[in-house]
Structure formats: C-alpha cells, structure tokens
C-alpha positions as CSV (number, residue, x, y, z in Angstrom):
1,X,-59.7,51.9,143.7
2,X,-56.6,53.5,144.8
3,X,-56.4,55.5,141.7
4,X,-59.7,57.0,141.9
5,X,-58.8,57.7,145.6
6,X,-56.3,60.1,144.5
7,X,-57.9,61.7,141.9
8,X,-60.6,62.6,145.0
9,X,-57.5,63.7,147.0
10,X,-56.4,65.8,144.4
11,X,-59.8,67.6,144.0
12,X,-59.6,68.3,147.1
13,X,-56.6,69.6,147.5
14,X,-57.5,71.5,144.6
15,X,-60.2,73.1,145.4
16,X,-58.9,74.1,149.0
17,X,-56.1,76.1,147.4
18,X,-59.2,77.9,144.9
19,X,-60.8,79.2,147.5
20,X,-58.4,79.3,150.2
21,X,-58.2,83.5,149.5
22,X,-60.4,86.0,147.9
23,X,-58.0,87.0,145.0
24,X,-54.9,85.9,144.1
25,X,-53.6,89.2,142.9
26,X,-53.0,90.2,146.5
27,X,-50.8,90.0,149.3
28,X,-52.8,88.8,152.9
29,X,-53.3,92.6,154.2
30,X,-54.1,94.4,150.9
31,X,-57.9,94.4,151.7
32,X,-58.5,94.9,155.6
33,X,-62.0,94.6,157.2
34,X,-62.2,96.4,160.8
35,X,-65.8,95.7,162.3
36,X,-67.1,95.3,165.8
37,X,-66.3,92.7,167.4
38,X,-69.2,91.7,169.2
39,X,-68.7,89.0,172.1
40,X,-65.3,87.0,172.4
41,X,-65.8,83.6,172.5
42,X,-62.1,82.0,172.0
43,X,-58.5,83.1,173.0
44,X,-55.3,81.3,172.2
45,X,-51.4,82.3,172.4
46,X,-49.0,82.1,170.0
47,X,-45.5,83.1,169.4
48,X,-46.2,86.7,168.9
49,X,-49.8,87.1,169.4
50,X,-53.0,86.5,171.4
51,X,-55.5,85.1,168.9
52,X,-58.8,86.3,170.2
53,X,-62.1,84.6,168.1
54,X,-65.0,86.9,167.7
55,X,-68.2,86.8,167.2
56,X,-68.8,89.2,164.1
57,X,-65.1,91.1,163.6
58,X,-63.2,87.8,162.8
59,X,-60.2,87.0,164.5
60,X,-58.2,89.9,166.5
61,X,-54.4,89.7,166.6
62,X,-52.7,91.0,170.4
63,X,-48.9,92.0,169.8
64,X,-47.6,90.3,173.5
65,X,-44.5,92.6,172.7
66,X,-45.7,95.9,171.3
67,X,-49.5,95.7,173.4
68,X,-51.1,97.0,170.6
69,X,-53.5,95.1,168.2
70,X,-52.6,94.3,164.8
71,X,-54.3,93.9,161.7
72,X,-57.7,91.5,161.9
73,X,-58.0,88.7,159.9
74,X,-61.5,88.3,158.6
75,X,-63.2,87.3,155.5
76,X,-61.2,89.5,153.7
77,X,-57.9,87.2,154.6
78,X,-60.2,84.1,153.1
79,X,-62.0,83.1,156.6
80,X,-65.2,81.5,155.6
81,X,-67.2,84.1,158.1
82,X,-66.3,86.6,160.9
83,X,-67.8,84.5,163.6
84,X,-65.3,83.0,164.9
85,X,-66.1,80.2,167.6
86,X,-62.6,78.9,168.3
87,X,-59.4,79.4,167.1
88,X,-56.1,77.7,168.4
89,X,-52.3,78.4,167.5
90,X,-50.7,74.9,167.0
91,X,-47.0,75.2,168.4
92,X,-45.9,71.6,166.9
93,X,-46.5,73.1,163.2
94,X,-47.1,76.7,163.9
95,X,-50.2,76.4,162.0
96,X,-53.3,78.4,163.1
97,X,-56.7,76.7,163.2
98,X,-60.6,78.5,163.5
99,X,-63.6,77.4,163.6
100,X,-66.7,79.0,162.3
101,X,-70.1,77.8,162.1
102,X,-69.7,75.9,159.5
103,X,-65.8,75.2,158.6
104,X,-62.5,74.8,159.7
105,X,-59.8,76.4,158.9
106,X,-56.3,76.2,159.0
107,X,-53.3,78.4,157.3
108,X,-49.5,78.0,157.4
109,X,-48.5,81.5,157.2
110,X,-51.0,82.1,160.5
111,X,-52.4,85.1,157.7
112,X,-53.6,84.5,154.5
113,X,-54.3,81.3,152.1
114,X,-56.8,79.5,154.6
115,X,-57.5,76.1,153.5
116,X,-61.2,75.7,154.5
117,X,-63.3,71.8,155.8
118,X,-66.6,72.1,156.1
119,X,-67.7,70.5,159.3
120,X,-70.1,68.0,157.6
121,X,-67.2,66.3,156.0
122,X,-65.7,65.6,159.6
123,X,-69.6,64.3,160.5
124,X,-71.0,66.9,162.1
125,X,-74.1,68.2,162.0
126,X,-75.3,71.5,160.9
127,X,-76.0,72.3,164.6
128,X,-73.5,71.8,165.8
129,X,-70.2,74.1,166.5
130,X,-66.6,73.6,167.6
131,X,-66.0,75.2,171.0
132,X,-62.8,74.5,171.7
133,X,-60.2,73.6,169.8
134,X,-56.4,71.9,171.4
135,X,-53.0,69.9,170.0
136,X,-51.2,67.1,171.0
137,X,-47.6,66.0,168.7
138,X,-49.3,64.4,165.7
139,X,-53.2,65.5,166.2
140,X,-55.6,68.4,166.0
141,X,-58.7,67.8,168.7
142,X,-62.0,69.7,167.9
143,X,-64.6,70.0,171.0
144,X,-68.2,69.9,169.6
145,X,-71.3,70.1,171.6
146,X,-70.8,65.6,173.0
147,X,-67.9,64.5,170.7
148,X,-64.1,64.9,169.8
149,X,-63.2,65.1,166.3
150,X,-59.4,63.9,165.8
151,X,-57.5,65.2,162.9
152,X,-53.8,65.5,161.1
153,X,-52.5,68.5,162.0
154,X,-51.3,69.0,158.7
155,X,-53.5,67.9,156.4
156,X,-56.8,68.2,158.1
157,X,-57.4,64.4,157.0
158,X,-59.9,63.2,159.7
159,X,-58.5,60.6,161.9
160,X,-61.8,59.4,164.5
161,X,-64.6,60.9,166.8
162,X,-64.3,60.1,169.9
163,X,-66.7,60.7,173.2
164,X,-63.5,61.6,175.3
165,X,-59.9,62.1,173.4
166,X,-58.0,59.2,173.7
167,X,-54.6,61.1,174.7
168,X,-53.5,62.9,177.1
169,X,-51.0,65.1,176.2
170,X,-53.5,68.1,174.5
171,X,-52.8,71.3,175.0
172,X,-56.1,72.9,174.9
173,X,-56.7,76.9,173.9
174,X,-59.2,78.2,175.7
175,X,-63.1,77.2,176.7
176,X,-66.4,79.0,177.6
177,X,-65.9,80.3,180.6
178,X,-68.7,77.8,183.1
179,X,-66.5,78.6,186.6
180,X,-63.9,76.6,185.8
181,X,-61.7,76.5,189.0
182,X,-58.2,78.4,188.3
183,X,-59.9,80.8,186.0
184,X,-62.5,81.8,189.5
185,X,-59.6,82.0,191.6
186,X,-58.0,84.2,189.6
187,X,-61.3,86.6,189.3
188,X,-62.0,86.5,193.3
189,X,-58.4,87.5,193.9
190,X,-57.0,90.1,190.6
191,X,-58.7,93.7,190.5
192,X,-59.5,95.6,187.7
193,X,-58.4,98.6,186.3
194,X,-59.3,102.1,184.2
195,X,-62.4,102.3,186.8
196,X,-64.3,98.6,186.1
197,X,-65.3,96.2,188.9
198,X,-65.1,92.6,189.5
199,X,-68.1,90.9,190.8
200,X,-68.0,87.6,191.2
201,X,-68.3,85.8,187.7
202,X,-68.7,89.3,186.0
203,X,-67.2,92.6,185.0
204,X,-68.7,95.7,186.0
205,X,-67.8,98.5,183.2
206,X,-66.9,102.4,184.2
207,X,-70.7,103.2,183.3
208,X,-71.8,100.3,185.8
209,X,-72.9,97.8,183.6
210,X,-72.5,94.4,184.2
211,X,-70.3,92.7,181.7
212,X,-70.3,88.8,181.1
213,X,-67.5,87.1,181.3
214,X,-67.2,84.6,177.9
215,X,-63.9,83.2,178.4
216,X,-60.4,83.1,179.7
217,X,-57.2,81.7,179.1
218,X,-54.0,81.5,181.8
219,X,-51.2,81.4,178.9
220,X,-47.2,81.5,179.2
221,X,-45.0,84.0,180.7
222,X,-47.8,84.8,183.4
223,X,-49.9,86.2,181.1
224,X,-53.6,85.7,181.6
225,X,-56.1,86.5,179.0
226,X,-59.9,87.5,179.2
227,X,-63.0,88.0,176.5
228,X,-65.7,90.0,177.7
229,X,-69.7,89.6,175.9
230,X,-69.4,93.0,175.1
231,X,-66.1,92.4,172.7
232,X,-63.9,93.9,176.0
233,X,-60.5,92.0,176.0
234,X,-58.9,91.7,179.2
235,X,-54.8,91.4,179.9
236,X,-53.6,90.6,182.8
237,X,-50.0,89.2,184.7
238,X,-49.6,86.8,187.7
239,X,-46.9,89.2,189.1
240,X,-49.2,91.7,189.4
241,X,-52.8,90.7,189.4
242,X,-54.5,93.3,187.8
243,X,-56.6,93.1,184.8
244,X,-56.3,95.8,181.8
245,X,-59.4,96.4,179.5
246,X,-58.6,97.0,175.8
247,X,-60.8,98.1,173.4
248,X,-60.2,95.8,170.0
249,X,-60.3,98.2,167.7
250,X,-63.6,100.1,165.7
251,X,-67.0,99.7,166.9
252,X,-68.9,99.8,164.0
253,X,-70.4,96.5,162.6
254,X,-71.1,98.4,159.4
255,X,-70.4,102.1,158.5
256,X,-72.9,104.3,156.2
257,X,-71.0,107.5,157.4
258,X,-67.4,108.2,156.6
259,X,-65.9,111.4,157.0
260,X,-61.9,112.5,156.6
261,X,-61.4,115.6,158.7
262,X,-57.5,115.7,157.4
263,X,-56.2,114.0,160.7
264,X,-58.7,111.7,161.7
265,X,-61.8,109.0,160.2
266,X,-64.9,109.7,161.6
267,X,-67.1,106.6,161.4
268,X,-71.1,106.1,161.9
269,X,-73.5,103.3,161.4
270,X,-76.8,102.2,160.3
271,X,-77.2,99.8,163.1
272,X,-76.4,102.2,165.9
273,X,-77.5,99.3,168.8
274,X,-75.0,96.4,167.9
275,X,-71.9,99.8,166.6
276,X,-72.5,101.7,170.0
277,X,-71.9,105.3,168.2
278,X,-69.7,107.4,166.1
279,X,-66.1,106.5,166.5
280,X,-63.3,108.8,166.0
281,X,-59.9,106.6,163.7
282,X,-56.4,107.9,163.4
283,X,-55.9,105.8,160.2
284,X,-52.0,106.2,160.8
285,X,-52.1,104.3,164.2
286,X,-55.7,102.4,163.6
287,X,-56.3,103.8,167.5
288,X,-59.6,104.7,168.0
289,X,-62.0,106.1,170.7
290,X,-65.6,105.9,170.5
291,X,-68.7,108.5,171.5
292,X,-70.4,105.9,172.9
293,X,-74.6,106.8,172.9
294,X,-75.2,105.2,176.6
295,X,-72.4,107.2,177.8
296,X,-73.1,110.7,176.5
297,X,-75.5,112.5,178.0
298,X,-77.7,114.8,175.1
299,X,-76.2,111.8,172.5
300,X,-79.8,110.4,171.2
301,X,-79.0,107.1,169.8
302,X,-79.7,107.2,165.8
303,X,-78.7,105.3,162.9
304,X,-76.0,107.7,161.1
305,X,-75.7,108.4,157.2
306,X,-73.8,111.2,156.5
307,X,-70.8,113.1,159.2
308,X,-69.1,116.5,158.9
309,X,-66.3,118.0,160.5
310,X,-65.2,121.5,160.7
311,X,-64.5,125.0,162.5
312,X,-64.7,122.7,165.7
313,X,-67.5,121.0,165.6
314,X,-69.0,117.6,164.3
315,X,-72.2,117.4,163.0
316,X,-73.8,113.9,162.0
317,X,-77.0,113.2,160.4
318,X,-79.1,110.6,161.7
319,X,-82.8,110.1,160.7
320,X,-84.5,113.0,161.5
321,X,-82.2,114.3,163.9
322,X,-78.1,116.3,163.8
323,X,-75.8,115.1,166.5
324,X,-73.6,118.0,167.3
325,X,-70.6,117.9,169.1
326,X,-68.3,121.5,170.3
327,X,-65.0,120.1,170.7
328,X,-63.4,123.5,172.7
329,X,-66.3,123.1,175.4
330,X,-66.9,119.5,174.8
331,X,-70.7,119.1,174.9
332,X,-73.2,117.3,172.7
333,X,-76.7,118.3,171.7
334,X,-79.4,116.6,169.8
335,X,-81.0,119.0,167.1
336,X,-84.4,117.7,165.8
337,X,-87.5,119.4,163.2
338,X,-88.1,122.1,166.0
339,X,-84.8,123.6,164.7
340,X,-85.9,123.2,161.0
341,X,-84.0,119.6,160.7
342,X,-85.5,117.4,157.8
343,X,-87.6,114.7,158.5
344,X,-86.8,111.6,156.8
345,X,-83.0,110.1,156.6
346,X,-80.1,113.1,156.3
347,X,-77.8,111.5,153.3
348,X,-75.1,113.9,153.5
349,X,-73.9,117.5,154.6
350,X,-72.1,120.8,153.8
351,X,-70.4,123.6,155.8
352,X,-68.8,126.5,155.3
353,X,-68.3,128.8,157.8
354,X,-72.0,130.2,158.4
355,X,-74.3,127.5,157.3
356,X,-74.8,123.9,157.6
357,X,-76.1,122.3,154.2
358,X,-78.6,119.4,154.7
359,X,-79.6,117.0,151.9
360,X,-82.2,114.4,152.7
361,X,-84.4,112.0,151.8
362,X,-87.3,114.8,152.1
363,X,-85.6,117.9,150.7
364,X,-83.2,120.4,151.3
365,X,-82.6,122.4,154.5
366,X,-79.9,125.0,155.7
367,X,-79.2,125.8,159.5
368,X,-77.3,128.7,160.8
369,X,-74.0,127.7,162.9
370,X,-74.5,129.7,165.7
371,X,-78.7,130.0,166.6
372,X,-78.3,126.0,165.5
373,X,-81.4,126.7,163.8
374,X,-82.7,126.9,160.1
375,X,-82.1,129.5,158.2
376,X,-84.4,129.1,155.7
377,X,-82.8,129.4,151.8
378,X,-86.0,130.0,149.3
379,X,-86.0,126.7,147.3
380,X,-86.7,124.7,150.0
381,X,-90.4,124.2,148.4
382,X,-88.7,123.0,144.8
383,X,-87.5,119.7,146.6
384,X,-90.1,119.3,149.0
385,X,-90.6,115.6,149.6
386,X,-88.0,115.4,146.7
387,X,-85.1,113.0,147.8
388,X,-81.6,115.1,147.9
389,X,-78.3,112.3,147.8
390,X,-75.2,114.5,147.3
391,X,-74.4,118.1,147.5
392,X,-70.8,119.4,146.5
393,X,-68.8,123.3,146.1
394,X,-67.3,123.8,143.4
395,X,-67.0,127.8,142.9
396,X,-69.0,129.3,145.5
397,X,-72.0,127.4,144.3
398,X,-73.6,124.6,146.0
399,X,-74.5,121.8,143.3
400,X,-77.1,119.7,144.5
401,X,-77.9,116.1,143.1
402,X,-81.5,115.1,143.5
403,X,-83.8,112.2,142.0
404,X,-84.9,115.2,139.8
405,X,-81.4,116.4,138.5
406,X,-78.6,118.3,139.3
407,X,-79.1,122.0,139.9
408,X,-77.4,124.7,141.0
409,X,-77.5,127.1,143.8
410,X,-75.1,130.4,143.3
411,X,-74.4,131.7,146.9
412,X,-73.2,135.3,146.5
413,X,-76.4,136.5,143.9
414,X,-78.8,133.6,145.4
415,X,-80.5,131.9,142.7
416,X,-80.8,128.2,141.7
417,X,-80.7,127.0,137.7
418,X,-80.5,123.4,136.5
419,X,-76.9,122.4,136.2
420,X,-77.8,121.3,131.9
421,X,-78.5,125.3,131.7
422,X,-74.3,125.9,132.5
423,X,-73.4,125.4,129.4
424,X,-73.0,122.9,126.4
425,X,-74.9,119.4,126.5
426,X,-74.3,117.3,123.1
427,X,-75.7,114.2,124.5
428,X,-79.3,113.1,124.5
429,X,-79.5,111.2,127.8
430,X,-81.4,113.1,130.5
431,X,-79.3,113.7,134.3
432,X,-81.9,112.4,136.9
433,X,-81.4,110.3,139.8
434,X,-78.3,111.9,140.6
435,X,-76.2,110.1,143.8
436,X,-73.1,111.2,143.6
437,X,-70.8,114.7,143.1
438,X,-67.1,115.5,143.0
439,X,-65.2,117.7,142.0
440,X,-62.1,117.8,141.2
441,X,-59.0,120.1,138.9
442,X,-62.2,122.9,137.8
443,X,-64.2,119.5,136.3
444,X,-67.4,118.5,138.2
445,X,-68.7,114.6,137.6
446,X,-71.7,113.1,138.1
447,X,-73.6,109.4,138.9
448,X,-77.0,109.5,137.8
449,X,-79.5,106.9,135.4
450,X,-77.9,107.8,132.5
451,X,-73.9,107.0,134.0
452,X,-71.1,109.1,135.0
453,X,-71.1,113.0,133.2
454,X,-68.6,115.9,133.8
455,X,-69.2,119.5,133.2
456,X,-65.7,121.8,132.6
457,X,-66.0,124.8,133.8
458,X,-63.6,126.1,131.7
459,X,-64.9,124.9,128.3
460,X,-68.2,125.3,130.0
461,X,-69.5,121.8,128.1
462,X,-71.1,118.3,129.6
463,X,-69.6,115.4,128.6
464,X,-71.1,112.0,128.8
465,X,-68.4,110.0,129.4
466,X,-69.3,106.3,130.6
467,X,-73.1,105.2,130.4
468,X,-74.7,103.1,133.1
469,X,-74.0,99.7,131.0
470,X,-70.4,100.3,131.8
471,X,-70.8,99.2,135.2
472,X,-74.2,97.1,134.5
473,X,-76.2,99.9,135.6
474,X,-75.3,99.4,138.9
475,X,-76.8,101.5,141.6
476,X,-74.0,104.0,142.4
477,X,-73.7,105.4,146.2
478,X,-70.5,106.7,146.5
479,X,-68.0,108.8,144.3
480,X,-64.5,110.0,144.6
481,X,-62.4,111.5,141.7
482,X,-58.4,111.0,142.5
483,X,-56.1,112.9,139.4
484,X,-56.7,109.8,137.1
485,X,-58.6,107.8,139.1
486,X,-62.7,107.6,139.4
487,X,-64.1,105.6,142.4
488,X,-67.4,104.1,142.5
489,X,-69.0,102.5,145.6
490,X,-72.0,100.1,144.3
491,X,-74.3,97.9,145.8
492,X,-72.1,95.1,144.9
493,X,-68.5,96.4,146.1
494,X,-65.8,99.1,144.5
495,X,-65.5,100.0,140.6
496,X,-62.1,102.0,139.7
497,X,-62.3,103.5,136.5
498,X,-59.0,105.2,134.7
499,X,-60.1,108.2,133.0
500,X,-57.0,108.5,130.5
501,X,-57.5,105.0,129.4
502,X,-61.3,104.0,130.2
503,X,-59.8,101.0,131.8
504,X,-61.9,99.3,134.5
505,X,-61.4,97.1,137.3
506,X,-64.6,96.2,139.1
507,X,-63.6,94.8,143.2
508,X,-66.8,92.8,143.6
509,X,-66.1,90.6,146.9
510,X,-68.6,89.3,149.2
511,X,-66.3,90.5,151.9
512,X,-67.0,94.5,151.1
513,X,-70.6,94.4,151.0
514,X,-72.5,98.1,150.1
515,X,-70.1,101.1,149.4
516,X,-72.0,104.2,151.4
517,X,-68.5,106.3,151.4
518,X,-65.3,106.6,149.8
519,X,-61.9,108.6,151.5
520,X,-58.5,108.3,149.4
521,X,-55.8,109.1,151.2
522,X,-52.6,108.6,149.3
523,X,-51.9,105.1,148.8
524,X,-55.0,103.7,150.9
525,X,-58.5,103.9,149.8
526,X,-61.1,103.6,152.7
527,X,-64.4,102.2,152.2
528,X,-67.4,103.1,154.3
529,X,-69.5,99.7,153.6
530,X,-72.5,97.6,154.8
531,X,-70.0,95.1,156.3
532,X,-67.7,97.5,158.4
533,X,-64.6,100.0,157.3
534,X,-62.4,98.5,154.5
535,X,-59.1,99.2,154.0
536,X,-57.7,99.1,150.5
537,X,-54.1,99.6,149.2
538,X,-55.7,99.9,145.9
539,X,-51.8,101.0,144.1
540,X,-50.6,97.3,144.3
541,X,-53.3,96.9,141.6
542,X,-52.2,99.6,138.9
C-alpha cells in the first residue's frame, strides 16, 4: 500500500512540474500578456510588491519602492487563468499563492514555474471559489464560500476543512470589501486625489462616475491598499491620508489594432465596452494613457481594427466609421459614409501625405487629408462589395491584397494592373485570398490560399516560396518581414519562418490567442492578439 502511495505522489509531483509553465525553453518574462484588468478582487504585500488579483489581466505586480508596476504575471507565466480571485504572499516560505476559479497555485520563485491543484482535489465544488486566502507558521488557509481548507505550505498536501480555522495566528491577505470596520474608517476619514471623490462606501471618478469599492488591504509600513470594480488601484499612507489612483497598466482586454508610430504603440480593440478605447504605449517604459470613449467628446465608441499614425494625426478604423484625432489642436472627430467612409469593418490603412487609403471589408476607399472627405480614386467599382485585408507601398504604388488577388495601383500615371502581370510567374498556383503584404529590401511577400509568394522587383519574377501546408493552411492575419525573419500571426498563435534556411518554429499557446498585428522592434516582437498585447523576446529562441 505504501508503495503504490508513492508512485501516486510521484505522478503527481510529476505532472505539477509538466505543466507548471507554458514552455520550458523560456525564462518567466520571455512571453508577457498585458490585458485589462477588469475589477480587483484580491490585494496582498510582499517583500517588494503589492500583489493585486484581477479579474481578467492576471495578477498585477506594485514596486513599494520604485511606485511603478512591473511586469504581470498571467497565463503566459503558467497561471491556469487570468481571473484571479485571491492571491496571498506567504512570508514563512516566501512562496506566492492564487487562486483562480478552478485551481490553486503556488510558485517558489513568486514568477514563473506555478505548480497548479485543482480545487476538486481539496473537495470543493465546482461552484465554489476561494476568496481569501491567509498563513499561519506551518499552514496555508483557503476561505471558500462556508468552509476553510487547511493545507502545507509547501507542498500543497491537504491537511482538513474546517467551518472556522482552528488557529489563531493567520495572517490573512485581503477580503471583499462588506464595511468591514478599520477599512470604513479609513474611507470616511482619507481624501482622494487627481480630482476623484469619496462617498461613503464608493469612489467617485474625475468623470463623476461612481466606482465600487471591491477590496482593501491596511499592509506594513503604513501603507494602505485599495481595488476599485473598474480595475482602479488605490495607494495610500497613514501619515498622510490621502488616496492615489493608478492606472494598472493597458486597457485593452484584446487588441485587433496595433500600430508603431516610431516612439509609441497605439493599441485598439474589438470589444471597445469591457477596453474603454484606444490606448497610447511607450513600450520602453510600458506607461500608458488611454483615450477613453466616455471621456472624449466627438469619440463614438467602435470596435477598432486597423490604426494609423502620421503628419499629426491618428486615424483608426472602426466599423463603418474613422476616429480622427489632431494632436497640435487636440480635438477628435468621428468621420462616417457621409464623408465617403466604407461601410462594413475598415481592416487596415494608408497615408501619405495627401490621402488616407482605406481597405475594408466592402471595398476600397480614399479620403483627402484636409476636406476629411473622399476623394474618390476610379477603381473603387472593381472591389465593390469585394473584401480589401491589406494594402502596402512599395515604389510609389499602392499594392492592394483583396479575396480576389493582389493588384496594383501606380500613383503618379493612375492605373491599376494585377500584381501576376509585373513580371515572371513560374508557378501554377493562383494568388487569391490575399491577407497580408510586406515589403521589405526591394522584395514584396505575400499570404494568400496558395501560401507565402514574393515578387523581386529587381529580377522582376514571383516566387512561390512556402505553400499553405507549411503552416497547415492556417488562416494567416498578420505579416511582418524582419532581414531573415518572416512573421505570421494565425488563428492559432505566431509562426517564424527563416528564410535562408526554411527553418520553422510555430509558437502555438493558448495564452496568445488570434494574431490581428505584428510590430518588431529590435529584440521584442509585439503581438496584437485576441487575448490582449503580447510581448515576445523572440531572439532567446534563435
């Protein structure tokens, strides 16, 4: 018996340390998911940070020293899910424990290799969740909705459940907030600060929105910490009893625009209600701000596929509809079809210094810079109701990729050709359902049904150079071309292909979701994805 009880130990153990990370191949931080964070519903200290649980953006790290946030740890780090119900910093082991909906979690380095329990092992239900989550010397307690859960803080072994915890020495992190009596007397007597309100048993924000208060935590060192329902997180000190509001980082639950303007990351998103708008990212610092829709007047709230940035001014396609933004005078405007914008969703755009290039999923449209209105090309009637994914400039010409083909539009002697018609073509596939352009050293490439092509303008010859089955005929979203490198944002996650070597490394985590957008940007390659912004330091992998 006591053999076979170790072999079950061993599994276990085992299969904790299998799935206790994504991929071995890398380090904790080598993949990073930012994503809103929706409300906070835990807080606990630790020696360096405040652990705050979220409710969709995993668990935010606080630097008590430097006041900025650090990092996230998400599923990209090996949590289980980025709802994050409680989370607790152990100061016996200096272990860190979360909860989820359905696991715990624990990790010894307090970042990466998370050894996961599912809650049904510990005799729970799958209704209910942990809520709270404290330490005494020896023990981990677990609050659940009417029972205590005792377990080694080590091992995770389960010890008892308990209707009350049978010690007294348990250092609890913090609770859902229900008026409990220090954390009330703090809120009638502390103010708030960067123009919010305390009312009673809620925050009221600059806009004057009432803000729930989710929970709060009076730590060490006088610090007091605060989660808002709308992912605000609060700082304050008992020296001078005021409260801070700090943003947690991006927004965006999941991001189907990414733009690089050379400085900053321009995000937008699908689900504009639960992202709030189009946030603005200075990948060296992670600060961002955000051009919140309720707070902008002329801002009509859209879902966002496709962002451009230059001469001064933004412009991001929604569905039916152009956000524009003038930086110098600082003013937004909504452009919809009664300035010649496409109906149907606007999958990416083009500037140069006179027109703004629209591709959509209903054709092709160009509008003038400075009337804001269309300025109408000629071959507008060749893709009507035609879906248009991709456009690109590659010697003053705009290529267009279409569910038809690729074509080509010259702009000094206007005239439009298919793109096969350049030059030589020695393959017998046909381009259609084209999603994707870049170019890049005088070589143009191209995603369509038949798999990645390039055209040399110098030999003036199309190449097929990896069919669809090299990537199982994936559906391909997204494209960059860096020197040797070709990038390919799929349904399913990232594809990097060398193009010396034909050498492929497919990236197919559950954590990156969709690829709408690729940036590369040296080392780093950013991901515009279904399940938030992911950053990548894709050169540890070479």
């Amino acid at each position: 018996m006591k053999k076979h009880l170790l072999y079950f130990v061993i599994i276990i153990t085992f299969s904790f340390s299998l799935f206790a990370q994504p991929d071995s191949r890398f380090r904790a931080f080598d993949w990073t998911l930012y994503r809103g964070a929706g409300a906070i519903n835990s807080i606990s200290e630790g020696y360096t940070y405040a652990y705050i649980g979220t409710e969709s953006g995993g668990l935010k790290r606080f630097n008590v020293f430097g006041q900025v946030f650090d990092d996230p740890i998400t599923t990209a780090q090996g949590l289980k899910e980025n709802n994050v119900t409680a989370v607790h910093f152990d100061r016996q082991t200096g272990n860190i424990w979360v909860a989820t909906p359905n696991h715990i979690q624990y990790s010894f380095s307090r970042e990466g290799d998370w050894y996961p329990i599912e809650l049904i092992f510990l005799g729970l239900s799958k209704y209910d969740r942990i809520s709270q989550i404290g330490s005494s010397a020896n023990y981990i307690w677990l609050k659940a909705r009417s029972s205590f859960i005792k377990i080694e803080h080590t091992s995770g072994i389960l010890v008892g459940i308990f209707p009350m915890p049978d010690e007294l020495n348990i250092i609890w992190s913090s609770e859902p907030y229900r008026g409990q009596t220090e954390l009330k007397e703090i809120f009638m007597n502390y103010s708030v600060m960067d123009g919010w309100l305390l009312n009673g048993d809620q925050f009221i924000d600059d806009l004057g929105r009432n803000v729930e208060i989710k929970t709060g935590l009076v730590g060490r060192h006088g610090n007091v910490w605060v989660g808002a329902e709308d992912g605000t997180f609060f700082h304050a000190t008992t020296t001078m009893e005021a409260f801070y509001p700090l943003e947690t980082g991006v927004a965006n639950t999941d991001v189907s625009a990414l733009h690089s303007d050379g400085e900053y990351l321009w995000l937008g998103s699908h689900d504009y209600v639960s992202s709030k708008g189009i946030t603005r990212l200075n990948p060296r610092t992670n600060e961002s701000y955000l051009y919140e829709f309720d707070g902008i007047i002329n801002m009509m709230p859209s879902p966002i596929f496709s962002i451009n940035v230059s001469e001064g001014e933004l412009w991001a396609g929604g569905d039916g509809v152009i956000l524009y933004h003038d930086f110098k005078e600082n003013y937004w405007r909504t452009l919809d079809q009664t300035r010649g914008v496409p109906n149907g969703k606007l999958w990416d755009i083009y500037s140069d210094s006179t027109y703004i290039w629209l591709s959509s999923s209903s054709g092709i449209r160009r509008i003038e810079r400075v009337t804001q209105r269309e300025s109408p090309i000629g071959i507008e009637h060749l893709f009507d109701r035609i879906p248009v994914y991709d456009l690109e400039s590659a010697r003053n010409e705009i290529w267009i990729g279409s569910r038809s083909g690729v074509f080509v539009f010259d702009i000094e002697n206007p005239q439009i050709r298919q793109a096969i018609d350049l030059g030589r073509k020695d393959f017998p596939e046909l381009i259609t359902r084209v999603t994707a352009l870049d170019e890049f050293d005088h070589v143009i490439y191209v995603v369509g049904e038949m798999g990645i092509a390039k055209f040399d303008f110098d030999i003036r010859s199309w190449e097929l150079i990896f069919p669809s089955t090299v990537y199982h005929a994936k559906t391909i979203y997204s494209m960059v071309v860096e020197k040797n490198h070709l990038f390919l944002g799929s349904s399913e996650g990232l594809i990097r292909i060398n193009l010396n070597t034909g050498f492929m490394r497919e990236y197919l985590f559950g954590f990156i979701g969709q690829v709408n957008d690729i940036v590369v940007d040296g080392k780093l390659v950013w991901l515009g994805t279904s399940n938030g912004l992911v950053k990548f330091k894709w050169k540890r992998d070479l």
